[in-house]
N, CA, C and O atoms as a GROMACS GRO file, in nm:
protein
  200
    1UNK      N    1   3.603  -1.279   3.083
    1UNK     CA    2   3.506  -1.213   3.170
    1UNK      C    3   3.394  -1.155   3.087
    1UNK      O    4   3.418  -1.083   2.990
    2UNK      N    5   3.260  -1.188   3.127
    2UNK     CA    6   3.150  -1.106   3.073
    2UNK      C    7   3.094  -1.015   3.140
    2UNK      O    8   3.071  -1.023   3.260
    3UNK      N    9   3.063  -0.897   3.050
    3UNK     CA   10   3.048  -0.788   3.092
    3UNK      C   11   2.885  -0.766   3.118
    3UNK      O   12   2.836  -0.687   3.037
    4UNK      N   13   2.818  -0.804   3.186
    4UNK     CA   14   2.666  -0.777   3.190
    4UNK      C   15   2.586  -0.599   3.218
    4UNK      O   16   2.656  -0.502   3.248
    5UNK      N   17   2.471  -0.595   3.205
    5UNK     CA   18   2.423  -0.494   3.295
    5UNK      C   19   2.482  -0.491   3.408
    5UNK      O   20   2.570  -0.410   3.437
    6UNK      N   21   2.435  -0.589   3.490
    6UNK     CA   22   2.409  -0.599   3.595
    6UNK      C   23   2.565  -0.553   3.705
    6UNK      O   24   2.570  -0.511   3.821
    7UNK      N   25   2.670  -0.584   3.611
    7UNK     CA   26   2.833  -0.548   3.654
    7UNK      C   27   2.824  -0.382   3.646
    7UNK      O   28   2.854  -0.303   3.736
    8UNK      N   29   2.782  -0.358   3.536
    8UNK     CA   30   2.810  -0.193   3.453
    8UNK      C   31   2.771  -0.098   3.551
    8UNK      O   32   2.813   0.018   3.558
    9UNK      N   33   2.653  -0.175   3.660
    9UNK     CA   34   2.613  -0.066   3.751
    9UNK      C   35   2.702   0.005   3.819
    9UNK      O   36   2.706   0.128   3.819
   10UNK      N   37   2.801  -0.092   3.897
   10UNK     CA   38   2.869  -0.054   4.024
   10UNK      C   39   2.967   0.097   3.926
   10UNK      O   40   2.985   0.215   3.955
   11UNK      N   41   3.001   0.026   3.827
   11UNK     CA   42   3.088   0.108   3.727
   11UNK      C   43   3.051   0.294   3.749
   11UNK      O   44   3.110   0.395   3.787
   12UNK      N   45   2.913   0.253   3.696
   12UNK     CA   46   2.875   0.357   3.625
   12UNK      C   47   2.840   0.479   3.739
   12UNK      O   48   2.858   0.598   3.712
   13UNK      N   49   2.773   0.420   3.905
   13UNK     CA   50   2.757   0.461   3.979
   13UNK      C   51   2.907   0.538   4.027
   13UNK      O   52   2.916   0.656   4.061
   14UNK      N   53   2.994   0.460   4.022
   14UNK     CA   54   3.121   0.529   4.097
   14UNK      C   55   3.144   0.628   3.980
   14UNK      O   56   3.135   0.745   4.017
   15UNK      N   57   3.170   0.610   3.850
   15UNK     CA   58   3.153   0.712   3.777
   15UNK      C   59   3.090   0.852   3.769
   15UNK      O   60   3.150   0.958   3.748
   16UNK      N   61   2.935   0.828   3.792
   16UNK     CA   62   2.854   0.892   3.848
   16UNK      C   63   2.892   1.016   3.926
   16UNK      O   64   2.906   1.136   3.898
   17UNK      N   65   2.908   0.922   4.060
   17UNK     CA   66   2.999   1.021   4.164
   17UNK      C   67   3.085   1.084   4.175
   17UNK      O   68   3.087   1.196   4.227
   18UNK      N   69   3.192   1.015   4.120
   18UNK     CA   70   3.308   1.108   4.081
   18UNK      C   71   3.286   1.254   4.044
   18UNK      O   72   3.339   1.358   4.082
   19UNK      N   73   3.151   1.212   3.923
   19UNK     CA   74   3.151   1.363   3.830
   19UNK      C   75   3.079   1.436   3.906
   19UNK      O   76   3.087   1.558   3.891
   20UNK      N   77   3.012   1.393   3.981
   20UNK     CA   78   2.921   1.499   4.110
   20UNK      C   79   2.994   1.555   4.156
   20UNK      O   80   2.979   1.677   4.141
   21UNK      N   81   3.117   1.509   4.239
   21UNK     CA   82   3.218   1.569   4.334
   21UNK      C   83   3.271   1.662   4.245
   21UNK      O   84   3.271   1.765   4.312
   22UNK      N   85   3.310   1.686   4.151
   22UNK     CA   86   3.405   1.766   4.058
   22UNK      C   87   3.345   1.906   4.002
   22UNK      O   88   3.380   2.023   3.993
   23UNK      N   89   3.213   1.808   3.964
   23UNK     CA   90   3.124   1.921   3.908
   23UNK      C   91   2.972   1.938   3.974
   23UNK      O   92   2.886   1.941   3.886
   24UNK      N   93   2.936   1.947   4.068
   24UNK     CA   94   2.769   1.944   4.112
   24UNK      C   95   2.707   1.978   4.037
   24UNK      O   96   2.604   1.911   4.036
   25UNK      N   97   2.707   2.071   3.945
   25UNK     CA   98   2.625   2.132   3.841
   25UNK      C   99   2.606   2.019   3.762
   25UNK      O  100   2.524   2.049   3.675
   26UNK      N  101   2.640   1.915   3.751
   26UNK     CA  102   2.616   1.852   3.662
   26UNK      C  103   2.479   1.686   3.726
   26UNK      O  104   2.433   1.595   3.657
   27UNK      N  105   2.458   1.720   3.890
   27UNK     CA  106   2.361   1.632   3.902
   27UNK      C  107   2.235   1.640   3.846
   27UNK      O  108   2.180   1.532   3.828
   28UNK      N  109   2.180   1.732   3.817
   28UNK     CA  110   2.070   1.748   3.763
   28UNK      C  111   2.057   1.607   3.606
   28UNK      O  112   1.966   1.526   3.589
   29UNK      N  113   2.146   1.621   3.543
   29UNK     CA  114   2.234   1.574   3.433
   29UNK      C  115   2.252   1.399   3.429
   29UNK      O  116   2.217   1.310   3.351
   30UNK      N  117   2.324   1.403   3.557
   30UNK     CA  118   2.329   1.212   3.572
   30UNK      C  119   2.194   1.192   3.571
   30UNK      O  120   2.134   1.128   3.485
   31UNK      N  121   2.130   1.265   3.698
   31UNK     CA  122   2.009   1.195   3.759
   31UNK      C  123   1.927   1.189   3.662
   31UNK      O  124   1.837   1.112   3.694
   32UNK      N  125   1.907   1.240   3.536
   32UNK     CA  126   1.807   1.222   3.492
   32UNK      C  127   1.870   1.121   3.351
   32UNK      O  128   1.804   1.019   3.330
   33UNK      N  129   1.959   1.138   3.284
   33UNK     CA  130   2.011   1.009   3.221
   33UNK      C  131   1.993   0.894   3.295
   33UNK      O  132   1.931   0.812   3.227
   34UNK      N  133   2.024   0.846   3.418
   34UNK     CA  134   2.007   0.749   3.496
   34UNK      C  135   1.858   0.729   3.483
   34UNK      O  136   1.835   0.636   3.407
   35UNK      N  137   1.793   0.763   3.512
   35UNK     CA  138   1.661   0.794   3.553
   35UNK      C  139   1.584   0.725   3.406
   35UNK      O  140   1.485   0.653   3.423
   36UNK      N  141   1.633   0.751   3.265
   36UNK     CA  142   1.624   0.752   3.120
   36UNK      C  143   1.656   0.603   3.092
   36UNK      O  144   1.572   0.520   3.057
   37UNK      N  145   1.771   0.582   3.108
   37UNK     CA  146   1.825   0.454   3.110
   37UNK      C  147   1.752   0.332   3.133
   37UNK      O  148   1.711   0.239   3.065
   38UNK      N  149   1.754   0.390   3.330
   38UNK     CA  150   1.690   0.233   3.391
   38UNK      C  151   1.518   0.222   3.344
   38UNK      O  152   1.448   0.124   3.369
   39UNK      N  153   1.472   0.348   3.271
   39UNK     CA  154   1.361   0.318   3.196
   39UNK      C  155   1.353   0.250   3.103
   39UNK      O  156   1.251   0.182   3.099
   40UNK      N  157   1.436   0.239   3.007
   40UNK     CA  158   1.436   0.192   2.887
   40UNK      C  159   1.491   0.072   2.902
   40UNK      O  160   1.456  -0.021   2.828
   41UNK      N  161   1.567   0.060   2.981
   41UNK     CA  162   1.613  -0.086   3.036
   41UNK      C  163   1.508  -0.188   3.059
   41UNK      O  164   1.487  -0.296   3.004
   42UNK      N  165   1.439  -0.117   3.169
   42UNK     CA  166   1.328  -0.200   3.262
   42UNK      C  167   1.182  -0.203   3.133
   42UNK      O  168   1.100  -0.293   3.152
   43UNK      N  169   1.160  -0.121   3.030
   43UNK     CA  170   1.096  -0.144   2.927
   43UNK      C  171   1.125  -0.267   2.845
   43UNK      O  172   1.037  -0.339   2.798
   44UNK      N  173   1.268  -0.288   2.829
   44UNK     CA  174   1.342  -0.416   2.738
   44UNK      C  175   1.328  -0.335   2.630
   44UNK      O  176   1.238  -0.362   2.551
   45UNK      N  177   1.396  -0.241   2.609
   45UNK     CA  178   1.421  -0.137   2.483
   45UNK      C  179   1.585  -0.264   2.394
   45UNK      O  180   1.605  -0.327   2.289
   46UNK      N  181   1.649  -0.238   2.511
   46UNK     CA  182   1.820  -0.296   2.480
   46UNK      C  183   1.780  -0.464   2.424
   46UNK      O  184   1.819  -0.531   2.328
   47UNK      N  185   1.693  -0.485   2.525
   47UNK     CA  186   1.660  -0.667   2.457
   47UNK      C  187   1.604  -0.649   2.323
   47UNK      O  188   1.668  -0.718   2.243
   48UNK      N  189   1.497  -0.576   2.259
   48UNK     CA  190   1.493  -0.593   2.127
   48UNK      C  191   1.576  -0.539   2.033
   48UNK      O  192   1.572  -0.587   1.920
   49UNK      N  193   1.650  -0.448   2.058
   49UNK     CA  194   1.734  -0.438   1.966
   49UNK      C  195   1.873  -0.527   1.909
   49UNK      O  196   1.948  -0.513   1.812
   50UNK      N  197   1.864  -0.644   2.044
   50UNK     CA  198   1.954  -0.767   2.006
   50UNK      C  199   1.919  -0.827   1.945
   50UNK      O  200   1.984  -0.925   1.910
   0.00000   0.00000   0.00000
């Protein structure tokens, strides 16, 4: 099995949530890592460093 972006989402989202429910204090926190991420993603930061 290959592991793409595009799989990691569903992952990371339920992950995500989880830690919301447990801890709310901590949305501020995802949302903006998330937010960081799909920037640097959608830049092709991860493609040049392959």
């Amino acid at each position: 099995m290959t592991i793409t972006l595009s799989s990691l989402q569903p992952i990371i989202a339920l992950a995500a949530g989880v830690l919301i429910l447990i801890m709310p204090r901590l949305l501020n926190y995802i949302v903006a890592f998330y937010l960081i991420a799909v920037g640097l993603i959608g830049l092709g930061v991860f493609r040049a460093l392959s």
